[in-house]
C-alpha positions, 0 to 999 in steps of 0.5 A: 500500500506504500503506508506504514502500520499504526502500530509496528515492531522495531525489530522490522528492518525497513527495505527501503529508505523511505516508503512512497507516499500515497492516499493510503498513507495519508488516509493511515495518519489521519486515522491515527490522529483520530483515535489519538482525538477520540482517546483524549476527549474520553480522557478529559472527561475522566480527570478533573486536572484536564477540565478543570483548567481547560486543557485542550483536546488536542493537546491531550492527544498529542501528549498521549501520542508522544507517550505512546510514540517511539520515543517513549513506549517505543523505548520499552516495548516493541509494539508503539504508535508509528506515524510515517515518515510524511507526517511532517510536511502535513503542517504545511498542508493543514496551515494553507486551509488555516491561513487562506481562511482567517480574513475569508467572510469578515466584515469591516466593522468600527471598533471603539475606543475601549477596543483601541485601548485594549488593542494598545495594551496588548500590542506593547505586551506583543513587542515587550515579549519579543524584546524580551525573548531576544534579550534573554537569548543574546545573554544566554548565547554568550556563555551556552553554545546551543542557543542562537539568538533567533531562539528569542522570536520563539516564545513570544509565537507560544505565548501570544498565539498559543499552540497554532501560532507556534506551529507557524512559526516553528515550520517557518524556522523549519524550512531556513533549516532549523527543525528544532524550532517546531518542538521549542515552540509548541513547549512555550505555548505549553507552557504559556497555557499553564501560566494564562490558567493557573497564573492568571486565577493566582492575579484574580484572587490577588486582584480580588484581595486588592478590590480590583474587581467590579463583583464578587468572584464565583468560584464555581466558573467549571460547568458540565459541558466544560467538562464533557465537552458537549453543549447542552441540547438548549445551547446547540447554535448551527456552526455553520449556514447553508448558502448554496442549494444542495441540489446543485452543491453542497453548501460545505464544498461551496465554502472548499471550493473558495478556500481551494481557489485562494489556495490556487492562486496562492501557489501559482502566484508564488511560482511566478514570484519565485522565477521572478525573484528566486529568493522568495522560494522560502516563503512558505506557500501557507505565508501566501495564502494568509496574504492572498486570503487578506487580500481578497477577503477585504476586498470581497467585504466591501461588495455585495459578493461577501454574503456568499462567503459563510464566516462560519464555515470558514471557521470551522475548516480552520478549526478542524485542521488546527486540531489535528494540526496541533495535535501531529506537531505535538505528538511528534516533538524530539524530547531530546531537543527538549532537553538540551534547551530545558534551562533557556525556555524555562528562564525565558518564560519565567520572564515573560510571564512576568512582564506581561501580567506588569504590562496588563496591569499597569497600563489596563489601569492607566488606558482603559477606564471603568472596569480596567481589571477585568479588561487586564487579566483578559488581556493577560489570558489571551497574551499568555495562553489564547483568546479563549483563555482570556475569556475564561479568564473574563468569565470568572470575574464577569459571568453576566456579561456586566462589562465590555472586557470581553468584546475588547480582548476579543477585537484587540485579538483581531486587529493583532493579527495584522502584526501577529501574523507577519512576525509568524511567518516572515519574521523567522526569516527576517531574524536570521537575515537581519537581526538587528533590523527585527530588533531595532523595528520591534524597539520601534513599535513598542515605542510607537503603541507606549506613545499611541496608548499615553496621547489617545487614552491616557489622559481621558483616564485621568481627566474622568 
């Protein structure tokens, strides 16, 4: 069949140096991703430490496909889960549907000023976090030989963007041929994970002590269908409209047949630019899909042809690759790698957390208003962990909704992209090519939010 065996025996000597890739192998791995998924939305239910911190499925699959993969079952036992020799270039492939969706069905809308503070406050979080990354990587590089400077750009994918985010920029560092960045990257979001959940009840308790908070906190924020992962029958809401007729297309492959056709001109876009310019052959194809995305996603938002473009679909084929995107990636991590970079992840993220949950709290307090603590540890969740975690965050001290916390950490996530995004996927490049103009640049935004956030807010703070 040209595929490998899920399970297989180390004894069993390869003919051939790598097998040839086919449907079946392609069919064979996204079965094993499946189980992996399967498996671990049962095992989330069962132990409360999963559910009770919001613990991703995928995450959990990963996990359980590293412990059952050759690097640790395989270690003592001959029969261990076995991916085949492809399952790398599939980041590639799922982050083309990611990217090409992102802008895809959007509308332009205003966003008012409590979501231009917000957005200020977390971009010098986004810019202090990458300063500091690279910081700690130059002082590390003096004396330990294994940490290049460009290793300060990889906390602040994991951190910021959480688990996808770091998939990204670890496969752009992979194809300049660093390949130990992916493993590195995916730690970091781990690790951001634990630190936006646990952390961040640690500031709300403090924060509640100090009197920070509008009402009192409940304890009790765990409902049951976060703990079995299913909605209740009463809060079921369609996850996505049907646009076309059935009769003619499915409504699902209408949305594909959009996605597919960014990804089209996304490559043969690429090609031309590479014969024209050869350099740009290391631009990830995924790089152009979320620029070609962008583009045409903007422009079809201003004519009437958007409502043909269902945003809810699009979310759902980038929700769907991301799972087991995150999943694969974490799954087939190098622990040896892990090992030798134990002391600078763990130093970095030490660091970062720190900054950021100071960034959040001072300046949320300074630019943001009535409200500012619940606006802070929204912004600290979604800077450390993902925008999911900054809701719950939010959740916890605001259950009813009494606030605008949640609609400004979630329009900040947005208009973050714009500059989330280039760093993800160009920035790997830029680092290696030219360190200091990332640095100096970076310098150069986090002063420009610090002035933007002290003229535009700061001092309607103070007046009122």
């Amino acid at each position: 069949t040209g595929s490998r065996r899920i399970w297989s025996r180390t004894s069993v000597k390869k003919e051939r140096g790598m097998d040839d890739m086919t449907l079946t192998t392609v069919l064979i791995d996204i079965s094993a991703v499946s189980v992996l998924l399967f498996l671990a939305f049962l095992i989330r239910q069962k132990i409360p430490f999963f559910y009770k911190y919001y613990i991703p499925t995928s995450l959990i699959a990963g996990i359980l496909g590293l412990l059952l993969g050759p690097q640790v079952l395989g270690q003592f036992s001959p029969v261990h889960l076995q991916f085949s020799e492809w399952i790398s270039q599939w980041t590639n492939f799922l982050f083309a549907f990611i990217f090409a969706t992102s802008f895809l069905g959007t509308s332009t809308g205003k966003f008012g000023r409590d979501v231009l503070s917000t957005t200020c406050v977390t971009g010098v979080v986004f810019m202090a976090q990458v300063l500091v990354g690279l910081g700690i990587a130059f002082l590390l590089s003096t004396f330990m030989d294994n940490v290049p400077y460009a290793m300060g750009l990889l906390p602040v994918s994991g951190f910021y963007g959480g688990h996808g985010s770091a998939g990204i920029m670890g496969g752009c560092f992979a194809t300049e041929g660093w390949e130990e960045a992916m493993g590195i990257a995916l730690t970091y979001a781990t690790i951001g994970m634990f630190v936006a959940v646990i952390g961040g009840m640690w500031i709300i308790n403090w924060g509640a002590k100090k009197g920070y908070t509008r009402q009192k906190m409940d304890s009790s924020y765990v409902e049951k269908k976060d703990i079995t992962g299913i909605l209740p029958a009463e809060q079921r809401k369609p996850a996505a409209m049907g646009i076309s007729n059935p009769s003619v297309i499915d409504p699902m492959a209408f949305q594909m047949m959009i996605v597919g056709t960014i990804i089209a001109v996304s490559h043969f876009l690429r090609e031309a630019i590479i014969k024209v310019f050869p350099f740009w052959e290391r631009i990830p194809l995924y790089t152009m899909c979320l620029i070609m995305g962008a583009i045409i996603g903007v422009a079809i938002s201003k004519t009437k042809y958007n409502q043909y473009i269902d945003r809810g679909s699009m979310k759902r084929i980038s929700g769907v690759a991301l799972e087991y995107a995150i999943a694969m990636n974490v799954a087939t991590i190098k622990l040896s790698v892990l090992a030798s970079y134990l002391v600078p992840i763990l130093l970095t993220s030490a660091a970062i957390t720190a900054v950021t949950a100071v960034i959040c709290i001072v300046l949320a307090k300074k630019w943001y208003g009535k409200d500012w603590f619940e606006m802070a540890m929204g912004a600290y969740g979604q800077c450390t962990g993902s925008l999911a975690t900054g809701l719950l965050l939010i959740k916890v001290l605001d259950p009813n909704g009494d606030t605008l916390a949640a609609e400004s950490v979630s329009g900040s996530s947005t208009l973050g992209s714009f500059w989330q995004q280039p760093y993800n996927t160009i920035g790997p490049m830029m680092i290696l090519a030219s360190p200091v103009l990332v640095t100096l640049g970076t310098a150069g935004f986090l002063a420009a939010f610090l002035v933007a956030g002290t003229l535009l807010f700061g001092r309607t703070v103070k007046k009122s």
